[in-house]
N, C-alpha and C positions, 0 to 999 in steps of 0.2 A: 937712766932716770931713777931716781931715788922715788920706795915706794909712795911717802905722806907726796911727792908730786905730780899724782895720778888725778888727784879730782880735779885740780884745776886745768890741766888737760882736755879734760874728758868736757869742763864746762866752754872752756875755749871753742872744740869740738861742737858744741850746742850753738855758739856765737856762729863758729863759718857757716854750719849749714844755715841758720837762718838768713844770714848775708844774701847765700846761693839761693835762697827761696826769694827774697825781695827782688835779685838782678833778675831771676827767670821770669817774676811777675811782671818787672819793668820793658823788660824785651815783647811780652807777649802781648801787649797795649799798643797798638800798631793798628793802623787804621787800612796798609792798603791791602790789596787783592791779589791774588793771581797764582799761577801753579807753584811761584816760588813761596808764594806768604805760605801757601797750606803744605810745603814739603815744609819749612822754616816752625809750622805751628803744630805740625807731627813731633819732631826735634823738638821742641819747647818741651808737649805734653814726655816723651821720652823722659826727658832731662827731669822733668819732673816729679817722674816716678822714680826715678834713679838718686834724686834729695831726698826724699819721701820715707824711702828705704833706709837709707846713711842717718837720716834725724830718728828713724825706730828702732835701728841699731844703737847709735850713738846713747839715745834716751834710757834703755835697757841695760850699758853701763854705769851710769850716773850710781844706783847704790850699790852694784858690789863694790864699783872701786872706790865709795865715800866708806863702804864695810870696811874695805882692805888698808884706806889712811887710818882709821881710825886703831886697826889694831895695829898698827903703827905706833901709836901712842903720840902723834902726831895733832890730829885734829881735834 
C-alpha cells in the first residue's frame, strides 16, 4: 500500500465499524424473552464493546495517517 493510500483506508475503516454498530443495533430490537434472548443480549452488549473499542482505535488513527499522506506530498 502506497503511503498518500492510508487515509482513505483508515476513513473506509470509520464506514465498516459504523455498519457493525447499526447491524448490532438492529439485532438487539427483538421483542422476545427467554434464557436464549438474555445469553443472545450478553453477546450483543459483548460485540458491542468490542465495536466500541475498534471505532476508538480506528478514530485515533485518522490524523496521524492524514499527517503521514500529507507529508507525502499527496494530499
Amino acid at each position: 500500500m502506497p503511503p498518500a493510500d492510508g487515509l482513505p483506508l483508515v476513513l473506509r475503516a470509520l464506514d465498516d465499524v459504523e455498519s457493525a454498530s447499526r447491524s448490532l443495533r438492529g439485532a438487539a430490537a427483538m421483542s422476545w424473552s427467554s434464557e436464549a434472548a438474555d445469553r443472545f443480549r450478553t453477546a450483543l452488549d459483548e460485540a458491542s464493546g468490542c465495536v466500541h473499542a475498534v471505532r476508538t482505535a480506528v478514530e485515533r488513527t485518522v490524523q496521524p495517517v492524514a499527517a503521514a499522506d500529507l507529508g507525502t506530498g499527496v494530499w
